[in-house]
C-alpha positions in Angstrom: 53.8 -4.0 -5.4 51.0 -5.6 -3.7 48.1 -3.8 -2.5 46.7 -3.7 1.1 43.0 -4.8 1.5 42.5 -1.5 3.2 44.2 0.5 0.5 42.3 -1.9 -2.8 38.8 -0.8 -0.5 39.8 3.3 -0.2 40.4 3.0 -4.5 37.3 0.9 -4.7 35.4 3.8 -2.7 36.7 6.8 -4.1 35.9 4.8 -7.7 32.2 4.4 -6.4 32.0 8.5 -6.0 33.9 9.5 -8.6 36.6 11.0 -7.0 39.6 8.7 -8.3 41.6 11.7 -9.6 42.4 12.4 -5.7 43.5 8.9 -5.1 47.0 8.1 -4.4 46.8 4.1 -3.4 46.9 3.1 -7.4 47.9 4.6 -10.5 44.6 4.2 -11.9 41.2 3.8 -11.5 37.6 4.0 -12.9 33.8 2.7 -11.9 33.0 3.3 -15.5 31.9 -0.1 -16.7 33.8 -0.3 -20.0 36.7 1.8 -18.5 39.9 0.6 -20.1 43.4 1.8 -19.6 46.3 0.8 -21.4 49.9 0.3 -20.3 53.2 -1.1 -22.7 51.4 -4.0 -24.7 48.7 -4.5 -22.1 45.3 -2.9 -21.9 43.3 -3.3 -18.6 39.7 -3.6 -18.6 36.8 -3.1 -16.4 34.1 -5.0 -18.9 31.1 -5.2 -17.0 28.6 -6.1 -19.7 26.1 -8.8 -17.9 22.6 -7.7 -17.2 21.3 -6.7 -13.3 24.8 -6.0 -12.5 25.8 -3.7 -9.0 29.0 -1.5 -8.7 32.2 -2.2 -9.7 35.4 -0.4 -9.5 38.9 -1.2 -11.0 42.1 -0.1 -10.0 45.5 -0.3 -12.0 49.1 0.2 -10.9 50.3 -2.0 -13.9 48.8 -4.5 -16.0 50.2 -7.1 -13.6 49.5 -5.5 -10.6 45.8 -5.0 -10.9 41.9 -5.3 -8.9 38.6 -4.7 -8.8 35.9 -4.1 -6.1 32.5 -5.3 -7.1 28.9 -5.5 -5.6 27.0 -8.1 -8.2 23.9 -9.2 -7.0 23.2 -13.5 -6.8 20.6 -13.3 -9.4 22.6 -16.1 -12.2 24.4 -15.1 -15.3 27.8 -14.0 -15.3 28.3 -9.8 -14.5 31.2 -8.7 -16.0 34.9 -10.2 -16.8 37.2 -7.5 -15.7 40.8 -8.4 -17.0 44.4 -7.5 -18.0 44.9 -8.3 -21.7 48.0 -8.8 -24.2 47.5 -8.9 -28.2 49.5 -11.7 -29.5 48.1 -11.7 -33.4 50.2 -14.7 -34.5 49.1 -18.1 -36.2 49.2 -21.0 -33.8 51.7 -22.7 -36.0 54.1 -19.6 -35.1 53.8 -19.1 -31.5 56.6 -20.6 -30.6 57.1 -20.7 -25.9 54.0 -18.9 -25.7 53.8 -19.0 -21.5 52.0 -16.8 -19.0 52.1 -16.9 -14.8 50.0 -15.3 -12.9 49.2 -14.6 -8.9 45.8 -13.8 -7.3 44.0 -13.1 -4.2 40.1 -14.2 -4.1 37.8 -13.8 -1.8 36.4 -16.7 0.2 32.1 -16.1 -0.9 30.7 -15.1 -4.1 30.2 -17.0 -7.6 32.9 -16.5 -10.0 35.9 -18.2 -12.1 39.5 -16.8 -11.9 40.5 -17.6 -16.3 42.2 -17.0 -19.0 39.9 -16.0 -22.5 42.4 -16.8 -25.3 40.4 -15.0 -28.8 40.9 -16.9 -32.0 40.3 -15.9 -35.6 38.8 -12.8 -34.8 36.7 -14.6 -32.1 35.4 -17.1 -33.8 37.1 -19.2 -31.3 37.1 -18.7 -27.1 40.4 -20.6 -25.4 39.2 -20.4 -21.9 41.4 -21.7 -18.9 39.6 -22.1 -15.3 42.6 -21.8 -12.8 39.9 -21.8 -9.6 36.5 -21.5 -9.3 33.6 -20.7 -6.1 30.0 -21.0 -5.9 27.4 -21.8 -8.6 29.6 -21.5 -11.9 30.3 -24.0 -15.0 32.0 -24.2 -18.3 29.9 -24.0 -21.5 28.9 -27.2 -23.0 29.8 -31.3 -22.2 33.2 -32.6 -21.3 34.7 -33.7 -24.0 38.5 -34.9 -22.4 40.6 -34.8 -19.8 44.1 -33.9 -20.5 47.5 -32.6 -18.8 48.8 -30.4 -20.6 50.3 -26.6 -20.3 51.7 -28.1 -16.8 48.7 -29.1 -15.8 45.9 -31.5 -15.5 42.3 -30.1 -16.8 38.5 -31.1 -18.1 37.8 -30.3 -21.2 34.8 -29.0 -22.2 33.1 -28.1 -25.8 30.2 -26.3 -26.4 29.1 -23.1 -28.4 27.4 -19.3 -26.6 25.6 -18.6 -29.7 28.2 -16.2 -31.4 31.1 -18.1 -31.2 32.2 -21.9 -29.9 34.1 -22.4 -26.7 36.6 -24.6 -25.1 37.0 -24.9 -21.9 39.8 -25.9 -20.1 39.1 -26.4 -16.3 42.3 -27.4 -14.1 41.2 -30.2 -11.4 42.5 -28.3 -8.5 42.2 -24.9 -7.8 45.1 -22.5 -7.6 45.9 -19.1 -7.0 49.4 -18.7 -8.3 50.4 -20.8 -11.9 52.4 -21.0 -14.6 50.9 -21.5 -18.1 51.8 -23.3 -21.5 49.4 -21.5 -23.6 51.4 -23.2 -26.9 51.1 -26.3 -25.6 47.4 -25.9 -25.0 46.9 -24.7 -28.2 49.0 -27.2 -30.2 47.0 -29.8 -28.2 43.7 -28.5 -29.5 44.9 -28.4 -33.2 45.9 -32.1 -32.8 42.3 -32.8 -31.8 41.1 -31.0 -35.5 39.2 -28.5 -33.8 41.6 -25.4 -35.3 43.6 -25.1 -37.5 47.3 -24.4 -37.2 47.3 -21.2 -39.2 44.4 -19.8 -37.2 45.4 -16.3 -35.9 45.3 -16.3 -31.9 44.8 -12.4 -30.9 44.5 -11.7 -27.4 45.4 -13.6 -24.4 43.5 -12.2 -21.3 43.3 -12.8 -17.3 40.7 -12.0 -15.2 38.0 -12.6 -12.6 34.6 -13.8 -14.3 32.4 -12.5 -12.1 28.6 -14.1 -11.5 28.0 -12.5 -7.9 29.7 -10.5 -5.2 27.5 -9.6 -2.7 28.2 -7.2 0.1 31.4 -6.1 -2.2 34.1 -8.2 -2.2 37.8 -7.7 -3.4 39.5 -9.2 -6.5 42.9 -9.1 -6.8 45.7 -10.1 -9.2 49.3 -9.5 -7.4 51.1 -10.6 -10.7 50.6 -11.4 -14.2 52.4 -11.6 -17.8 52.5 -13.2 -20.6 56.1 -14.1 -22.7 55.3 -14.7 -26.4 57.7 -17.1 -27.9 
């Protein structure tokens, strides 16, 4: 079920006040920065962890039908990465058709990336997968490849945040609605010797990293899974 814009902005403000027990648009919601809420195999997250961040509100009817409103001021650095997550825990070598779609709305302003963070070897390793970006936002580190693969056609970045290093896959063309290889992806980036095959991938997750939303804006994801092989 999709959400109207009207109905994603009543959740959003009733978040803001506390008063999402008396809402009836979504089957749950919370301002609560680290609010999490978990559904089947999924857990949804509202992870704001940047610093100088404003308001944000997540709302939940399933882990595929999910938003958030959020008020991050433009001041650089990313805000928070609110996303719908599924715990794989298998070795790359066993993933077998490992795939994920996915279906969002975005708004037209802000700074932000629409991605998937893949976590490997107890995060020792960040997958990322940029499916659209807007404003002032960038992969970590130098491009290192381009490459299609996963059904589509990305640049490849490498580079390291200081606890853990990062490759980033960033697809040429934005889109709002995708399917995904992750075991291709994956297989590709053993090939290259940058993982192993037996290293344990352990969540896949989908979200909106957010950098700035002023004014409020609206996030949402209309659809989302992920089929493990």
């Amino acid at each position: 079920m999709r959400l109207s814009r009207v109905a994603v902005t009543c959740v959003a403000v009733l978040a803001t006040l506390g008063l999402t027990t008396t809402a009836h648009a979504a089957t749950w919601g919370s301002s609560a920065k680290f609010a999490t809420w978990s559904d089947d195999a999924y857990t949804v997250r509202n992870n704001v962890w940047g610093s100088g961040v404003g308001p944000q509100s997540i709302w939940a009817n399933s882990p595929g039908n999910w938003g958030v409103w959020a008020n991050h001021p433009d001041t650089g650095g990313v805000k928070s990465y609110p996303h719908s997550a599924r715990s794989i825990d298998s070795p790359i070598s066993d993933l077998g058709d490992l795939t994920s779609e996915f279906d969002v709305t975005v708004p037209s302003s802000g700074a932000y990336a629409t991605a998937y963070d893949i976590w490997v070897d107890d995060h020792s390793y960040e997958i990322m997968l940029w499916m659209n970006q807007h404003g002032d936002v960038g992969p970590i580190g130098s491009r290192v490849a381009t490459v299609d693969v996963g059904g589509h056609t990305w640049n490849v970045h490498r580079g390291s945040n200081g606890s853990n290093e990062v490759f980033s896959f960033v697809r040429q063309a934005d889109t709002t609605t995708a399917t995904v290889d992750i075991d291709s992806v994956m297989a590709w980036i053993v090939e290259r010797g940058w993982l192993d095959a037996e290293a344990s991938v352990g969540e896949v997750q989908f979200g909106f990293e957010i950098t700035s939303s002023n004014d409020g804006l609206d996030f949402v994801t209309n659809d989302y899974s992920v089929t493990p092989g």
